[in-house]
C-alpha positions, -999 to +999 in steps of 0.1 A: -365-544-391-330-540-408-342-515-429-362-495-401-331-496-373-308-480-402-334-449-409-315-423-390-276-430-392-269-404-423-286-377-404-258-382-375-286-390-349-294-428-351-288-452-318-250-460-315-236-489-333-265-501-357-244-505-389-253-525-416-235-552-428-227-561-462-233-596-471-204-625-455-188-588-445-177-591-407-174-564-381-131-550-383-113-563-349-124-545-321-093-536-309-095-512-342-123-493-327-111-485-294-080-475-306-099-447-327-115-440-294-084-437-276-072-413-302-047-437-318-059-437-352-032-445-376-025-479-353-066-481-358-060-480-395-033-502-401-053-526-382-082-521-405-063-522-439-053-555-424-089-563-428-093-547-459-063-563-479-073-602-463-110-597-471-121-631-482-153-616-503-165-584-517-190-579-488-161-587-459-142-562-480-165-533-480-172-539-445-140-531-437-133-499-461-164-484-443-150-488-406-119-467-421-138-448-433-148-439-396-117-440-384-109-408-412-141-396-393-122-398-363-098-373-372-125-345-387-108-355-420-140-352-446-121-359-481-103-397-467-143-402-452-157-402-480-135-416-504-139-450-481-174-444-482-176-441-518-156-472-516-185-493-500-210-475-526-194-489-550-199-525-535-236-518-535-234-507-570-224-539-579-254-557-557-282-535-573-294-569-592-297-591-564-305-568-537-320-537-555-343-531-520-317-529-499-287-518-530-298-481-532-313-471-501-273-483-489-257-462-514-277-436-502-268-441-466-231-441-472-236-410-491-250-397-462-228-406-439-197-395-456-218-360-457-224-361-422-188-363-414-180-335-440-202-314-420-193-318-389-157-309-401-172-277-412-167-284-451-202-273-460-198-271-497-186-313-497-210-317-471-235-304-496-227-320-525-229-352-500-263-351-490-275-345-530-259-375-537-274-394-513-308-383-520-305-386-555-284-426-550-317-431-524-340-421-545-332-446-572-347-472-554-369-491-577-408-489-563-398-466-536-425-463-516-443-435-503-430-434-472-390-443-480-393-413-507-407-389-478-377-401-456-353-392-484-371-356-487-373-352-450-328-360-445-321-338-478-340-308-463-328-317-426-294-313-438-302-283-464-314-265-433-284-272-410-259-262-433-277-229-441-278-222-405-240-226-403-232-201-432-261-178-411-286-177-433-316-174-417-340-172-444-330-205-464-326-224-433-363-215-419-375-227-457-356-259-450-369-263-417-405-262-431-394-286-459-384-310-439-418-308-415-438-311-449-419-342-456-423-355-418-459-353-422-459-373-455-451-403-440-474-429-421-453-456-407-422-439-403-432-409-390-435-419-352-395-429-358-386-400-375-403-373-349-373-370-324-353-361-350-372-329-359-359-308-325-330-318-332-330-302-361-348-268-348-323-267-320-292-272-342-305-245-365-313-221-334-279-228-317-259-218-351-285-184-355-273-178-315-309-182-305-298-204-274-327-207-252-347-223-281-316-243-287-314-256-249-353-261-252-354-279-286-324-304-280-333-315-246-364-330-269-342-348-292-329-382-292-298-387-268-265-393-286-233-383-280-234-355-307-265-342-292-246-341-259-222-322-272-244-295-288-263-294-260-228-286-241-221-261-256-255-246-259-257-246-226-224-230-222-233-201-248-260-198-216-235-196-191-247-234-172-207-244-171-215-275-149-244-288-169-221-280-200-194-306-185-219-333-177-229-339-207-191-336-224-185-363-197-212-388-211-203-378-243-164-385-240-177-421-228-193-431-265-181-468-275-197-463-309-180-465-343-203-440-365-203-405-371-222-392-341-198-407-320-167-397-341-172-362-337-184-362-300-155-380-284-126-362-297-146-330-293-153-336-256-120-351-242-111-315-255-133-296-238-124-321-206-086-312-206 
């Protein structure tokens, strides 16, 4: 079950708040995490590298380098993102012996992750280079099964596909979108997780070619996070729907999460709420 409820963070459209832990790591104070939610982020951060410098083990450390690493997230800032989360790869570099099940398919997440972040900042070349890493750290799994492999094909050509769509190419990004249906249908036991993730990704892709109506159509079929909220928002103001456009930046402004979807959504909706 660990392994299944972590499936979807890296994409940007997991549930909020299921984060793995690194062994004897802890969660950093809460009072960290709402401050990044109330915007106050370098108080957030010297709360967390608090945590980071009293660590009493390497797991309890690289639990704490990854929540600043959100906190970067926070602020759109992809380079300080993912030199945190390269931080906590690091970590699982150094459990690949003991844990090599769970080692690389966590190196691969954080990979993903930092990408995620990078993208949503609009750095689509380190959001690129991201994803590859993670696919290729995921990969590495030793007897990766079937299934785990398809999941790693199905996130590298999700993302291939969204970033193409930002820089308007419509060509490469319908190639990715088929790539990463090819590797949906691959899998057996994780394909009935992975399917809400697939409009998601057709209605991201539609909204960033200006094809709106699809975009309305396809998110309103994908999972509900904040992120999606805010896409949706704005899809649906592209469509002139100003009211429904506000409700969901309301719920989205309201996220308690610590994780990427929820690091670009509140900042992004308080500002469209002022």
């Amino acid at each position: 079950m660990y392994v299944v409820c972590r499936i979807a963070l890296a994409i940007g459209i997991a549930s909020p708040a299921i984060y793995a832990q690194p062994p004897g790591g802890r969660f950093a104070p809460n009072q960290g995490t709402q401050l990044d939610l109330e915007g106050k982020g370098a108080e957030a951060r010297a709360i967390f590298q608090k945590a980071i410098d009293s660590a009493q083990t390497p797991g309890a450390r690289a639990n704490a380098e990854r929540n600043m690493a959100m906190s970067w997230a926070f602020e759109g800032n992809c380079k300080n993102t993912a030199e945190y989360e390269q931080k906590v790869i690091d970590y699982w570099v150094s459990r690949e012996k003991e844990d090599p099940g769970n080692a690389f398919y966590q190196q691969g997440e954080m990979a993903d992750e930092a990408a995620r972040v990078c993208i949503d900042a609009g750095d689509l070349n380190s959001a690129a280079e991201w994803y590859r890493k993670g696919f290729d750290l995921g990969s590495k799994e030793p007897g990766i099964s079937a299934d785990r492999k398809a999941l790693w094909e199905f996130r590298l050509s999700h993302a291939e596909a969204r970033i193409a769509a930002r820089r308007g190419d419509r060509e490469r990004a319908a190639k990715y979108v088929a790539e990463a249906k090819a590797a949906l249908e691959k899998m057996a036991m994780l394909r009935a997780q992975q399917e809400a993730f697939f409009p998601y990704l057709t209605g991201y892709v539609a909204f960033y070619l200006g094809d709106y109506k699809t975009a309305a159509a396809d998110l309103e079929k994908a999972q509900d996070d904040p992120f999606i909220q805010c896409l949706l928002g704005q899809t649906y103001e592209k469509l002139g729907q100003k009211d429904r456009a506000m409700e969901l930046y309301r719920k989205a402004a309201m996220a308690r999460a610590h994780n990427p979807p929820a690091a670009y959504a509140v900042p992004f909706a308080r500002k469209k709420l002022s």
